[in-house]
TIRO-831238 format. One record per residue: chain; residue number from 1; x, y, z of N, C-alpha, C, O in turn. Coordinates in steps of 0.02 Angstrom, whole numbers, plus 50000, padded with zeros to 5 digits. Atoms other than C-alpha are relative to their C-alpha. Example, Ala and Ser with C-alpha at 12.3 -4.5 7.8 and 13.67 -1.06 7.14 Angstrom:
cadena	num	n_x	n_y	n_z	ca_x	ca_y	ca_z	c_x	c_y	c_z	o_x	o_y	o_z
A	1	50045	49941	50000	50615	49775	50390	50045	50060	50000	50097	50059	50033
A	2	49958	49941	49997	50684	49947	50357	49961	50055	50037	49986	50110	50045
END
This chain:
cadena	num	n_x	n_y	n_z	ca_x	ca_y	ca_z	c_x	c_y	c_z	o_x	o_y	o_z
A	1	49963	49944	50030	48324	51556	49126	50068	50008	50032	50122	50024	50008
A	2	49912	50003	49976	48465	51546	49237	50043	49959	49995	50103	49962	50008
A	3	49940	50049	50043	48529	51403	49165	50020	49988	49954	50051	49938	49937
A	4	49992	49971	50084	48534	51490	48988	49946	49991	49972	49944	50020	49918
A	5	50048	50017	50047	48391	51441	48924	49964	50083	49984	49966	50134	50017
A	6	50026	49929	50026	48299	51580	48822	49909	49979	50007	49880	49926	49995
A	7	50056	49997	49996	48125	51627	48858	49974	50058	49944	49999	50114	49936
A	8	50037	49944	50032	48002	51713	48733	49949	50007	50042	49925	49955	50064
A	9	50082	49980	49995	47840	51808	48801	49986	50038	49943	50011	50084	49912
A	10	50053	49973	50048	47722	51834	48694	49918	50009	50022	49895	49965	50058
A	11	50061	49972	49982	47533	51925	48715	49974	50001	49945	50002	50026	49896
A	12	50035	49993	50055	47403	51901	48602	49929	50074	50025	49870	50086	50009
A	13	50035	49918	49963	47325	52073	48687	50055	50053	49987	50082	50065	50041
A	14	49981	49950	49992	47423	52208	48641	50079	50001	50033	50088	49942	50049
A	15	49920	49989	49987	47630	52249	48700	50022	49958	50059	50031	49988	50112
A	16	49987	50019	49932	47676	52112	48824	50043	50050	50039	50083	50090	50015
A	17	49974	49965	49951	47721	52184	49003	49969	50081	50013	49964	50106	50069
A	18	50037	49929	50005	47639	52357	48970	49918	49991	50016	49873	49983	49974
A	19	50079	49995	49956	47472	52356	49088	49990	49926	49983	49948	49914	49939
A	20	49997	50065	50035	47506	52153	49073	50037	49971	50060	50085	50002	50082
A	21	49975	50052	49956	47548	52014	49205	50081	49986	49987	50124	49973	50029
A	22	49917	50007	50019	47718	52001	49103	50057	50033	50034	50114	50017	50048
A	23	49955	49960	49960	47771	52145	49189	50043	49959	50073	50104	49963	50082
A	24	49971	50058	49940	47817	52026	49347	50051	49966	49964	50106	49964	49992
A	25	49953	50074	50012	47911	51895	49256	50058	50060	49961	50114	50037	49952
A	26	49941	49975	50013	48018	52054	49182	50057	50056	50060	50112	50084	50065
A	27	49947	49961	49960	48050	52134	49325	50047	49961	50066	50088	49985	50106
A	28	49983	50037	49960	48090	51994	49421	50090	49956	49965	50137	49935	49999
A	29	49952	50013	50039	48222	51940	49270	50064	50032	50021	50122	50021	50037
A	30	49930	49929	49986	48303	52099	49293	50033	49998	50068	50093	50013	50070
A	31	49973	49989	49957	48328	52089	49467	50043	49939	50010	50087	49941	50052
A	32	49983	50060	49983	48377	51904	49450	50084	50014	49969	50131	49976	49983
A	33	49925	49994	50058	48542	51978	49322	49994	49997	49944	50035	50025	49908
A	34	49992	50037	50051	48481	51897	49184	49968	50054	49946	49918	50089	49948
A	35	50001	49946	50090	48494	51996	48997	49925	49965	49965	49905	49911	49944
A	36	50089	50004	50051	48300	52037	48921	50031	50037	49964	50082	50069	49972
A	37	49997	49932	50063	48276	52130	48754	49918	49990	49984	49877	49945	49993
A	38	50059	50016	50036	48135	52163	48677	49998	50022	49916	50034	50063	49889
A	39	50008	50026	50062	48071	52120	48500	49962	50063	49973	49901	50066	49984
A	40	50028	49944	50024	48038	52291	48411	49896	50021	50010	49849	49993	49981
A	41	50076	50012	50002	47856	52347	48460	49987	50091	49971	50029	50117	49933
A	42	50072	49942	50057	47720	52527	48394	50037	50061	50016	50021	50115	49991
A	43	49971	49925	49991	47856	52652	48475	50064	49985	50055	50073	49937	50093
A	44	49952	50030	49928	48005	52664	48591	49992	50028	50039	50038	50031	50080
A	45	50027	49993	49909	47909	52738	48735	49974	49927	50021	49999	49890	50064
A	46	50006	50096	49954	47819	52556	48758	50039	49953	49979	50018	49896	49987
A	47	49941	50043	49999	47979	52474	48707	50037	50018	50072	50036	49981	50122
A	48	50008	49999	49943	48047	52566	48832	49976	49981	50058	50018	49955	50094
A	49	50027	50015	49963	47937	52537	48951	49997	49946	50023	50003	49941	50084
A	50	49983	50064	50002	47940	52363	48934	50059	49981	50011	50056	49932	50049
A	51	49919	50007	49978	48134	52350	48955	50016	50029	50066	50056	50003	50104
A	52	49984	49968	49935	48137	52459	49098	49973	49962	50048	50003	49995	50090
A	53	50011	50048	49962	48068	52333	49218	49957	50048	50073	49945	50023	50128
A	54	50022	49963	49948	47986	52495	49318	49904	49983	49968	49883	49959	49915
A	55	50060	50026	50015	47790	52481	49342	49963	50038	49937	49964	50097	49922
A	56	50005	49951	50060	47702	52490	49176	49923	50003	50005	49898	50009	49949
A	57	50088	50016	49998	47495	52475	49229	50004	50081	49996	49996	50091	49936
A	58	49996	49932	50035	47511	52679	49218	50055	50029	49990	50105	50009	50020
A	59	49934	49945	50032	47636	52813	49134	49983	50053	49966	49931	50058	49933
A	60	50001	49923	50062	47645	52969	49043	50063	50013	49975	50123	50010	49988
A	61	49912	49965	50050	47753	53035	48922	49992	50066	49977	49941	50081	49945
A	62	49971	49940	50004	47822	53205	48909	50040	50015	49955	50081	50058	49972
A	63	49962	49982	50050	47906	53209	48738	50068	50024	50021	50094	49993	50067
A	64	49931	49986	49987	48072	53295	48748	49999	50041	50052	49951	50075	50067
A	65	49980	49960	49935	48144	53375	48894	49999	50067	49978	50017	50065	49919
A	66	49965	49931	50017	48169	53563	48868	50069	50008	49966	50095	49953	49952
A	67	49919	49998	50036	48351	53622	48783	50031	50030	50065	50077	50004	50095
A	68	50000	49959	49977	48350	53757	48889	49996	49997	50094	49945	49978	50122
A	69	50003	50032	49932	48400	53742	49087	49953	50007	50038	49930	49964	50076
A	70	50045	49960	49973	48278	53872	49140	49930	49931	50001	49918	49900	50052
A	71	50043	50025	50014	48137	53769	49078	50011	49918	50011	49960	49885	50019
A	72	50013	50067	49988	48185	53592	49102	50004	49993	50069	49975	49941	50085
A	73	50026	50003	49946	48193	53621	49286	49949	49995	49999	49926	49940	50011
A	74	50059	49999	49977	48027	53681	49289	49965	49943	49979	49923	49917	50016
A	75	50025	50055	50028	47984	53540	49171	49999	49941	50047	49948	49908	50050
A	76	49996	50051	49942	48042	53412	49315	49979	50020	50045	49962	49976	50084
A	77	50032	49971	49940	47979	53529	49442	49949	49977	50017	49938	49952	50073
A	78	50067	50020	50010	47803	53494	49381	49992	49944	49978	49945	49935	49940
A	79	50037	50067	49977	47806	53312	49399	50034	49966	50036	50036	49905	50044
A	80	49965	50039	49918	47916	53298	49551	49944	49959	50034	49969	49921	50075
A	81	50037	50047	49958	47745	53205	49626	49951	49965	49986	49898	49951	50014
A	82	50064	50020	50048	47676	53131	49479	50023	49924	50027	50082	49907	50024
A	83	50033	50079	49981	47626	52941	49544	50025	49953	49956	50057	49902	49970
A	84	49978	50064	50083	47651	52855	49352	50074	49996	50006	50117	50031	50034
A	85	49924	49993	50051	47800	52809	49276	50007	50035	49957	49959	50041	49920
A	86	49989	49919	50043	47872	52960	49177	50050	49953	49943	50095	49913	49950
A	87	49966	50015	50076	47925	52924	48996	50006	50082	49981	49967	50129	49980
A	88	49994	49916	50067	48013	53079	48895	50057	49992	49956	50106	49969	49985
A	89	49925	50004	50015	48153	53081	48765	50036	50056	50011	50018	50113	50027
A	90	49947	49949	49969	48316	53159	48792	50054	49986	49936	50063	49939	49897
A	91	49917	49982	50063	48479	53220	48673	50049	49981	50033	50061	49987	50093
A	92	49956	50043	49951	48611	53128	48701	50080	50050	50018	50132	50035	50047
A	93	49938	49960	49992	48730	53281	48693	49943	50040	50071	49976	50075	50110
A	94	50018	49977	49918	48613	53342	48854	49977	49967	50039	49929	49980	50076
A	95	50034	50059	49917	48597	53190	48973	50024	50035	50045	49990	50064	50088
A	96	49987	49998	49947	48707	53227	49064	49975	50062	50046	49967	50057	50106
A	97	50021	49947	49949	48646	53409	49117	49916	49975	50025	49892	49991	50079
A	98	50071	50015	49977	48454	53325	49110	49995	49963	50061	49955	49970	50108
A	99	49981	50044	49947	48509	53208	49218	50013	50014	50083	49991	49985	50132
A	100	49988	49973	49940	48589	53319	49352	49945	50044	50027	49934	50049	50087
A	101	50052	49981	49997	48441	53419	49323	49925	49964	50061	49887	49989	50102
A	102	50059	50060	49995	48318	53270	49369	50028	49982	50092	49984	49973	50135
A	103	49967	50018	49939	48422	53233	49534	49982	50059	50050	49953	50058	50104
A	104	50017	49919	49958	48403	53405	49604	49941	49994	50025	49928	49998	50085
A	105	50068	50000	49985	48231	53389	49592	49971	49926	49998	49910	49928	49997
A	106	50042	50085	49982	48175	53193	49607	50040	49980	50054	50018	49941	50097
A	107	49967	50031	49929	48312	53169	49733	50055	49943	49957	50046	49923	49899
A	108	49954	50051	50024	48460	53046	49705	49987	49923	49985	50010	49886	49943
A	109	49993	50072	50016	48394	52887	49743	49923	49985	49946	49909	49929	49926
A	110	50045	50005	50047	48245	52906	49632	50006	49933	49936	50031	49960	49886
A	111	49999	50057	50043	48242	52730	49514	49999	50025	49927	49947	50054	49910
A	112	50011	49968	50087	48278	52781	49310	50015	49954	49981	50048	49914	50015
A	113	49970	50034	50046	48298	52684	49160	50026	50023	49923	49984	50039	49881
A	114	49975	49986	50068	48411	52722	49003	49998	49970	49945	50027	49916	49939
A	115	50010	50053	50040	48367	52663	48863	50034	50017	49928	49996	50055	49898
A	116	49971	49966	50077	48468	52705	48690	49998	49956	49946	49981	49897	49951
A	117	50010	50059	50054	48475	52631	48532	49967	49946	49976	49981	49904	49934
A	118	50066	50061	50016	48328	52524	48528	50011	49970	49937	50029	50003	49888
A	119	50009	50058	50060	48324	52392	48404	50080	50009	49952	50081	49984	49896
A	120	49963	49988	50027	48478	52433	48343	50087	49967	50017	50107	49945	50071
A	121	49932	50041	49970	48662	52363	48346	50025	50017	50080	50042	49979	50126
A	122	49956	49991	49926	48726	52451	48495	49935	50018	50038	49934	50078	50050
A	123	50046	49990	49972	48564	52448	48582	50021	49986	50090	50040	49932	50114
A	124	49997	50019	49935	48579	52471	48770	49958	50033	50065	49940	50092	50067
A	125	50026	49971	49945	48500	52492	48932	50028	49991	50050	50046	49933	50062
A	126	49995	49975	49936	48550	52564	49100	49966	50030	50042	49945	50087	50029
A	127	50031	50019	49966	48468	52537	49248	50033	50022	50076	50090	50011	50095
A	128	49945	49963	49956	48508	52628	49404	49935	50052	50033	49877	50061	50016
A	129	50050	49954	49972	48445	52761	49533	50049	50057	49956	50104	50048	49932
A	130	49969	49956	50043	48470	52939	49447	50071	50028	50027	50099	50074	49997
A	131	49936	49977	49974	48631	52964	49552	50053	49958	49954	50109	49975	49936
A	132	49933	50054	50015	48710	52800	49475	49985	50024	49922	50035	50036	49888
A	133	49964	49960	50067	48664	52873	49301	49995	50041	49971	49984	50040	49911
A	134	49956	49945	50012	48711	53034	49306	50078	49980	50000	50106	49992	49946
A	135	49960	50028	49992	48867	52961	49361	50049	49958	49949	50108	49968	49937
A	136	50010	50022	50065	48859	52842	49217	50021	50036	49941	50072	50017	49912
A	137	49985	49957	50045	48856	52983	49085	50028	50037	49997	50021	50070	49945
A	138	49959	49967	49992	48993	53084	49156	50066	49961	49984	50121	49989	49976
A	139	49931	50039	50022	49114	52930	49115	49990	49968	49943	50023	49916	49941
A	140	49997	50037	50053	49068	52872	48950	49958	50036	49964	49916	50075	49988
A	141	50011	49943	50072	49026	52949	48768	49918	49958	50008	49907	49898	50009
A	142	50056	50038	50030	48842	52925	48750	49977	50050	49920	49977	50109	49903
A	143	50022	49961	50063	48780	52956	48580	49930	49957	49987	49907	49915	50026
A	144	50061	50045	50003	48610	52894	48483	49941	50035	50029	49939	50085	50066
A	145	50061	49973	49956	48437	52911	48528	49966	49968	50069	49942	49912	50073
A	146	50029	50008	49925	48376	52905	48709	49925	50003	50009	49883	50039	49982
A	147	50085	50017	49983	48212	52853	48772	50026	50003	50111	50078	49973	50124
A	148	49972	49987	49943	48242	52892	48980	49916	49978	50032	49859	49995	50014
A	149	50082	50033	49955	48100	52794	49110	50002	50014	50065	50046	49978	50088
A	150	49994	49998	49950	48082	52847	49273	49934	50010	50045	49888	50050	50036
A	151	50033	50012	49951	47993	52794	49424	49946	50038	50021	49962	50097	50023
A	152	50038	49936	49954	47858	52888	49503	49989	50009	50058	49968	49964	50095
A	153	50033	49992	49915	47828	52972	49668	49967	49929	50036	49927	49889	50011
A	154	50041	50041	49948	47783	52859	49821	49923	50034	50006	49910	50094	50016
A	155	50069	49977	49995	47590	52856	49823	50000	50023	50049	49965	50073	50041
A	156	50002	49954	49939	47610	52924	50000	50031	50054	50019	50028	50084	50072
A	157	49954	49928	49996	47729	53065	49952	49963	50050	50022	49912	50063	49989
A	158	50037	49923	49975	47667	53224	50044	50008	50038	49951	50061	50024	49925
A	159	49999	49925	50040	47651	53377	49930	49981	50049	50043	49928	50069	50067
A	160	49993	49929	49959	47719	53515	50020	49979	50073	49966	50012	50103	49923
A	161	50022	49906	50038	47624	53700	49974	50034	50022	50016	50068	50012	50066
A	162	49962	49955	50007	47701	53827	49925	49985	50051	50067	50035	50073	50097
A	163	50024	49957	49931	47617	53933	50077	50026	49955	50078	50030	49982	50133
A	164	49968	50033	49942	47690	53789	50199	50069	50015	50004	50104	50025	50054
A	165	49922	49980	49998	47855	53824	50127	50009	50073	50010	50063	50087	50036
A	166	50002	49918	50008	47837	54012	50119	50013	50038	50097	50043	50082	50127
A	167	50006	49982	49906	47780	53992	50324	50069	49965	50019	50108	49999	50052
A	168	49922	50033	49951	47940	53874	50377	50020	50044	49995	50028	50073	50049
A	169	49937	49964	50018	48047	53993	50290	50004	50074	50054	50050	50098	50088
A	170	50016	49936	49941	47974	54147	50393	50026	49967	50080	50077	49990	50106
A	171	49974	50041	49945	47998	54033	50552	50069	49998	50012	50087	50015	50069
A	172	49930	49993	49989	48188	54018	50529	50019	50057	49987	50078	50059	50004
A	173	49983	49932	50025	48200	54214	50461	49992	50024	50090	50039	50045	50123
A	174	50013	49971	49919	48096	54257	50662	50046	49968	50028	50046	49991	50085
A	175	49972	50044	49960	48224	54127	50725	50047	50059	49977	50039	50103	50020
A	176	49924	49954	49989	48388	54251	50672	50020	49973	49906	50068	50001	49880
A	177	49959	50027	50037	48422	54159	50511	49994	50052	49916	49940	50068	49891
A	178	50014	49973	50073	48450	54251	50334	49959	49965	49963	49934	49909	49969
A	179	50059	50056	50047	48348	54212	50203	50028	49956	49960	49991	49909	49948
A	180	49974	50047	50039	48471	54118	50089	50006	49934	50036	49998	49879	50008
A	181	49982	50039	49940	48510	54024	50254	49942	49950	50016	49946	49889	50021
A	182	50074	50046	49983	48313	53978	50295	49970	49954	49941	49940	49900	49941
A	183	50023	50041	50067	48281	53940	50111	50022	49924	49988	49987	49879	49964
A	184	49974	50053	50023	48416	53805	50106	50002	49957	50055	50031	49903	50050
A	185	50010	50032	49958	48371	53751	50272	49924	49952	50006	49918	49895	50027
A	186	50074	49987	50041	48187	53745	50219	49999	49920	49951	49967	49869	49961
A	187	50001	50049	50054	48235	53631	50060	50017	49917	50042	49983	49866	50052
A	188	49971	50060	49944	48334	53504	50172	49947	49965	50029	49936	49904	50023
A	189	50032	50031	49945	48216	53481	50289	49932	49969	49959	49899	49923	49983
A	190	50059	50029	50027	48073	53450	50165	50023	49947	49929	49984	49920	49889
A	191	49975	50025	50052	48187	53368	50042	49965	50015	49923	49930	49986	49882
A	192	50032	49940	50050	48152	53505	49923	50064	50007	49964	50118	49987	49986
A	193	49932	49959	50032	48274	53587	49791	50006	50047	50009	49964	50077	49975
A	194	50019	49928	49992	48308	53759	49851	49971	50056	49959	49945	50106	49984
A	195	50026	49976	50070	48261	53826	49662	49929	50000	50043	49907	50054	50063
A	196	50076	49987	49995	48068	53762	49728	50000	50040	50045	49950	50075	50035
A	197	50010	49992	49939	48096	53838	49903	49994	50065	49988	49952	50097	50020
A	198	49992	49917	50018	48140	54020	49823	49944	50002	49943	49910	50052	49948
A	199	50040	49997	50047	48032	53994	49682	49926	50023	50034	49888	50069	50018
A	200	50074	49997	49949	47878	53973	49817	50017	50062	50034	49967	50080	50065
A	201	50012	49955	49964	47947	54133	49900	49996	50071	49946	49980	50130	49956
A	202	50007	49926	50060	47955	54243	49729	49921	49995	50013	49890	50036	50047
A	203	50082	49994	50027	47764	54187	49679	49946	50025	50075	49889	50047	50068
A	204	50035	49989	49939	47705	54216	49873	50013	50089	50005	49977	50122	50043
A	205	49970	49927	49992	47800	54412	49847	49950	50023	49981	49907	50056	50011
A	206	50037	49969	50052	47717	54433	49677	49929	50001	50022	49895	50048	50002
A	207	50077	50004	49987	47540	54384	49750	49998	50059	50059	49952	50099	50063
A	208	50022	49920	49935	47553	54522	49903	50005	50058	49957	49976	50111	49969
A	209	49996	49911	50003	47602	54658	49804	49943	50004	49930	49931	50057	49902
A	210	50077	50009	50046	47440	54592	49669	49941	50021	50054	49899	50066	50049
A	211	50063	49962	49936	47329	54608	49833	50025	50071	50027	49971	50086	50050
A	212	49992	49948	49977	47390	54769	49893	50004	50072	49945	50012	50128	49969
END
């Protein structure tokens, strides 16, 4: 392949590369430079998936992101430590805020894949951690429909409780520190978004003054 030659895979099982040995020989392509496409398949989440060169033996898909900022945080909130590969579509007049969205809370170097225009003339994918495309969609018109793939949590990611974060935060408050101060000290240190860090200290309020 790197001396032009064109390779087809083909599976007589179901979507090559998707829960499929193929997956290797595409992600190994990708990292090699060399330009894959794939040959229209049953949807463009496992087209997707298959182009994105991220692991495809599990995934979930989450339909569209929220419109609404309120809610598509929380929407990424609640699978900041999901394991799979995350499939959802996105509007291409709100990447870029989903995007900055997704960074906040997955972190920068988090692995995504862009996928637009499937099967179609201007079909393209971008490939990148979500820093490089956010970045990406702040310098160029995207239009079309988006299919967006991203990585999942390290199987050894800790999941920090809300009652662990609730106690640090008290810890730097007895230390001298304000609370806006401990919150965003809090997030840092657990590589948190301060949104979860305050979020975990509203729902810890609302539950004392439910018990009392």
């Amino acid at each position: 392949m790197k001396s032009g030659a064109e390779v087809l895979v083909v599976s007589d099982a179901g979507m090559p590369t998707v829960s499929d040995p193929g997956f290797r020989l595409m992600r190994d392509a990708i990292a090699a430079g060399i330009s894959v496409s794939v040959i229209p398949g049953p949807s463009a989440v496992t087209m997707a998936i298959a182009l994105s060169g991220l692991p495809t033996d599990r995934f979930i898909f989450e339909g569209f992101s929220p419109r609404a900022a309120g809610a598509r945080e929380k929407f990424f909130s609640n699978l900041r430590h999901e394991e799979r590969t995350i499939v959802w579509f996105e509007a291409p007049h709100r990447l870029q805020e989903s995007l900055t969205d997704a960074v906040e809370v997955f972190g920068s170097d988090r692995l995504a894949v862009m996928c637009r225009e499937m099967t179609k003339t201007y079909e393209e994918t971008i490939r990148g951690t979500l820093a490089e495309l956010l970045a990406w969609s702040s310098t160029n018109e995207v239009l079309g429909e988006i299919t967006m793939v991203l990585a999942g949590a390290p199987m050894d990611a800790a999941v920090t409780s809300a009652s662990a974060m609730v106690a640090r935060v008290g810890e730097f408050e007895a230390a001298g520190m304000d609370r806006k101060a401990a919150i965003a000290t809090v997030a840092e240190e657990l590589n948190l978004s301060k949104r979860e860090v305050f979020a975990a200290m509203v729902d810890a309020k609302s539950t004392s003054k439910i018990r009392t």
